[in-house]
C-alpha angles and dihedrals in degrees: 000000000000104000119211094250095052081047089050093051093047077049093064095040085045077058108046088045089053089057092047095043091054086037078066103034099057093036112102123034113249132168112278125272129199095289098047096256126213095309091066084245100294118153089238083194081089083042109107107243082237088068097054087042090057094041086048085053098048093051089056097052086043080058101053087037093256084148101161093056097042090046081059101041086049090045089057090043088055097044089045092044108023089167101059106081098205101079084059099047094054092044082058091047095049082044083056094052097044090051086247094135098158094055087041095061092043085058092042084048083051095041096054088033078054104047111358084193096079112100096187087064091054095044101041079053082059103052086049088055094049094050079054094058082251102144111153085050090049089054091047093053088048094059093040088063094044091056093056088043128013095185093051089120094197095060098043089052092050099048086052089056100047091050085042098057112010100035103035089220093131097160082066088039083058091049090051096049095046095050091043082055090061101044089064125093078226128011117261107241096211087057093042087059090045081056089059091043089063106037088060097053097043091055 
């Protein structure tokens, strides 16, 4: 059986992957979707052709952790375009890199103000609450995420961990994890194994 420590390790790499997952999905400018996407739901045909070419390159030095040069190629993105929440959302994630918490969570605030149909913004709230000790807002922002969009996977795991290990609501852990299991082209065996866990200490 699956220890607390082993669970608290999974907990760090579901965190990193998290970082990594919203670094690409708010990485190249697209035409919105239903949720807003990673454009804050801007039309980017209006968009100049210069300004995809500099997100483009900021993404690129965010990438090669080139974090101070893309921090300034996304700063001018976002002045130039206000409206679009990506920008935001990668600027967080390079202030997370770079242990800057304080200024992550300003440009997470900015991202969801900007477009409330993110749900990144919102989840990646979530994960800054929970490294606070802040359970019952990380929860908040978790669900805030899943409302917007019941099929966003990282929130839906990290919800389940945080109700796993910091809530004890491990009926509701259970719920998350099996969701989160559905939502994958094929089943993570870890969390499958999280899954077990609970289903035998919940008999």
């Amino acid at each position: 059986m699956k220890t607390f420590f082993s669970r608290k390790s999974s907990i760090r790499l579901a965190g990193l992957a998290l970082t990594l997952l919203l670094a690409a999905c708010s990485g190249a400018p697209q035409k919105p979707s239903n949720n807003g996407g990673a454009t804050g739901g801007a039309d980017l045909s209006q968009v100049p052709e210069g300004a995809r070419n500099q997100y483009a390159a900021a993404l690129r030095d965010q990438k090669a952790r080139n974090f101070g040069s893309a921090l300034k190629k996304f700063q001018g993105v976002s002045e130039d375009y206000p409206q679009l929440s990506g920008p935001y959302i990668n600027m967080g994630i390079i202030y997370m890199n770079t242990d800057a918490p304080d200024q992550a969570q300003a440009m997470f605030e900015k991202a969801v103000s900007v477009n409330g149909l993110n749900p990144e913004g919102y989840s990646l709230l979530g994960y800054l609450a929970r490294r606070q000790g802040k359970f019952a807002e990380a929860e908040e922002y978790y669900r805030k995420a899943i409302a917007v969009d019941g099929s966003y996977a990282p929130a839906r795991l990290n919800l389940g961990i945080t109700y796993d290990l910091y809530m004890g609501k491990l009926k509701e852990a259970l719920e998350q994890y099996q969701i989160y299991q559905s939502l994958q082209a094929q089943p993570d065996d870890e969390v499958n194994r999280w899954i077990v866990d609970l289903q035998s200490r919940l008999q």
